[in-house]
C-alpha positions as CSV (number, residue, x, y, z in Angstrom):
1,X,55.5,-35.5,15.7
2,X,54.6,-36.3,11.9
3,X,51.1,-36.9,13.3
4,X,50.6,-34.1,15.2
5,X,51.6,-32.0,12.1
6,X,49.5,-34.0,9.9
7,X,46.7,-32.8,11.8
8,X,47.5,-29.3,11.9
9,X,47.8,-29.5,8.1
10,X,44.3,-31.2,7.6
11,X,42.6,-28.8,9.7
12,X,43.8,-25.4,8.1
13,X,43.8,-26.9,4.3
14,X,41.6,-24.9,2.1
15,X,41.9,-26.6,-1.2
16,X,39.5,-26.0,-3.8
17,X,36.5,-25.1,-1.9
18,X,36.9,-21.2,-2.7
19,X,35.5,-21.4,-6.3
20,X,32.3,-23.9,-5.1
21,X,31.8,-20.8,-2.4
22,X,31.9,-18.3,-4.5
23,X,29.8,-19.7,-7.6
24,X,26.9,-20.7,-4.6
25,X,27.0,-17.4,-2.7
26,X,27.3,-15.7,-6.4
27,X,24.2,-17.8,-7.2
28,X,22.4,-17.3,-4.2
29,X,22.7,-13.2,-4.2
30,X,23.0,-12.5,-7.9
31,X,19.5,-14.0,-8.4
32,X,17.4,-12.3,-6.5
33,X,19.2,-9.2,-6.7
34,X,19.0,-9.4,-10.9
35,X,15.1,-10.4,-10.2
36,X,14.6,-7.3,-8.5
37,X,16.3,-4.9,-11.0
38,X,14.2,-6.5,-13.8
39,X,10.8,-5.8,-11.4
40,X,11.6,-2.6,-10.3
41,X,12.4,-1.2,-14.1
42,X,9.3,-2.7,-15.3
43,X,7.6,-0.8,-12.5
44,X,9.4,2.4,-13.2
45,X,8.8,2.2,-17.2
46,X,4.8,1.7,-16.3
47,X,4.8,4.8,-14.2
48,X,6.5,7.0,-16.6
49,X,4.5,5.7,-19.3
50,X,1.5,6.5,-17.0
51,X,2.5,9.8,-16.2
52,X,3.5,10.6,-20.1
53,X,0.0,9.8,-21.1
54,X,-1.8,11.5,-18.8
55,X,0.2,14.6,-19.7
56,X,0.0,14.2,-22.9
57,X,-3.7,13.6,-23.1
58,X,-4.7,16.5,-20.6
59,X,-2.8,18.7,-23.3
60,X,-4.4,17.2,-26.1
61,X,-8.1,17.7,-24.6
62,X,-7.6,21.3,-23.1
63,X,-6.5,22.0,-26.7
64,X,-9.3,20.2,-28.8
65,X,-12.3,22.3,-30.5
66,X,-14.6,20.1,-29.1
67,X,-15.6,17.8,-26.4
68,X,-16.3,14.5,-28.4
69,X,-13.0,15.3,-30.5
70,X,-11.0,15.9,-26.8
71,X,-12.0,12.4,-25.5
72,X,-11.7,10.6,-28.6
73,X,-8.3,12.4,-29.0
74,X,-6.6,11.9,-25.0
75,X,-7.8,8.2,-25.4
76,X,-5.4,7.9,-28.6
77,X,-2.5,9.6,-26.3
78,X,-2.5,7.3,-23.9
79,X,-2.9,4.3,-26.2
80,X,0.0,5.8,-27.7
81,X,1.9,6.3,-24.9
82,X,1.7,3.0,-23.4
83,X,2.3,1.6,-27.1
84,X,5.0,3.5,-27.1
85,X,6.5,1.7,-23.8
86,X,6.1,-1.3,-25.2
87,X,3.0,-1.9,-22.4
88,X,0.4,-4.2,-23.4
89,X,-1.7,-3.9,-20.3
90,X,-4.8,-1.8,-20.9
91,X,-5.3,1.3,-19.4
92,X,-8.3,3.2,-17.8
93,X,-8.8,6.7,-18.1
94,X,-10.6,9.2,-16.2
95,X,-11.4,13.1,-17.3
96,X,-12.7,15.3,-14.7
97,X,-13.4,19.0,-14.8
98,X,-14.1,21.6,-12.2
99,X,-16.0,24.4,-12.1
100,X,-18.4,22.4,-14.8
101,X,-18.0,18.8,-15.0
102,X,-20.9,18.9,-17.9
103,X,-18.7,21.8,-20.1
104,X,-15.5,21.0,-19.7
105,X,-13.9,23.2,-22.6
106,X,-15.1,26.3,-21.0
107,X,-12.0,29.1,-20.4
108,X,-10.3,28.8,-16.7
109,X,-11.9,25.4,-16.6
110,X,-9.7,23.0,-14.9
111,X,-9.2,19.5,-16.7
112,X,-7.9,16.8,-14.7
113,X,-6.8,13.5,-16.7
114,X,-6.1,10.4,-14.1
115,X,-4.6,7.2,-15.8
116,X,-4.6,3.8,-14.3
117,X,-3.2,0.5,-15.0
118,X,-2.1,-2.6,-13.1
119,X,1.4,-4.4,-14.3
120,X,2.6,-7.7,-14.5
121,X,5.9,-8.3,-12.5
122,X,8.2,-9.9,-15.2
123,X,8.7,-14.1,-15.6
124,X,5.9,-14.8,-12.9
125,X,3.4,-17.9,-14.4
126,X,0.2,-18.6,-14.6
127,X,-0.3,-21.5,-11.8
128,X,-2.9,-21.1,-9.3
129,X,-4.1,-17.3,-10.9
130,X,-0.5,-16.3,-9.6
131,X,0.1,-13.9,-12.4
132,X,-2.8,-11.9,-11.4
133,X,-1.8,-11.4,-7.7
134,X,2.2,-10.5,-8.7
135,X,0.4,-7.1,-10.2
136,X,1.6,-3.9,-9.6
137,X,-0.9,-1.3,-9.4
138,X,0.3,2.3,-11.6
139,X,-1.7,5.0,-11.6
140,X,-0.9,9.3,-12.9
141,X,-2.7,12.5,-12.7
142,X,-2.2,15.7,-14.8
143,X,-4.1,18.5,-14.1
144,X,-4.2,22.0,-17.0
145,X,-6.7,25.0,-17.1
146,X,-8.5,25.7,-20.5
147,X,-6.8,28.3,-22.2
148,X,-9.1,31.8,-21.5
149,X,-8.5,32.2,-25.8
150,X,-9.8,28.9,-26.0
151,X,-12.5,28.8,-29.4
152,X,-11.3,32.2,-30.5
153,X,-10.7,32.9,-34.0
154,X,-8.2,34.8,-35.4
């Protein structure tokens, strides 16, 4: 009879193994889950840097006196937006404008401002060019109409 209980005992025991258990399926979930927290608010900071600048620099060239001052001054937007998120990644930037894409400061014109960039995803290296497959590609388009006062003076 002591054996049998001795058995029972052994079988049902549970000592010390719940800590081990939890610290490995901690490890194992907490990771990746952290990882992807990290990657996703990367992502998200990109895009709402993306879609600040091209905002911002569709207002700045709709309201500019001139065309070579508008470009000059909706690049410095978005270099200031994406500064301003802390993005070093360069960023393209495309004007377009309808009904004239060769006047674009005409009243009731339509100016269309379409930013692009392609993010790192956080603590990926540089092995085997890596780092430029784990990119994330971010990309915003703002759209205003030239003022119909636009280049009127007072």
């Amino acid at each position: 009879m002591p054996r049998a209980k001795f058995w029972a005992d052994a079988r049902w025991a549970d000592d010390g193994s719940a800590s081990i258990e939890f610290i490995s399926a901690g490890l194992l979930l907490l990771v990746p889950v952290m990882y992807l927290v990290l990657a996703l608010s990367s992502v998200q900071q990109a895009m709402l840097a993306a879609e600040g600048a091209s905002r911002h620099a569709v207002r700045v060239f709709v309201q500019a006196t001139n065309e070579a001052r508008a470009f000059e001054r909706s690049t410095t937007a978005v270099q200031f937006a994406f500064a301003d998120a802390h993005i070093t990644q360069r960023a393209s930037t495309t004007i377009s404008c309808r009904p004239t894409p060769s006047d674009c400061l005409v009243p009731g014109s339509r100016v269309t401002v379409t930013v692009r960039a392609s993010i790192p995803l956080p603590f990926i290296p540089d092995v085997f060019g890596l780092a430029q497959l784990a990119r994330v590609p971010v990309s915003a388009s703002s759209t205003e109409v030239v003022s119909r006062f636009h280049g009127a003076r007072p």
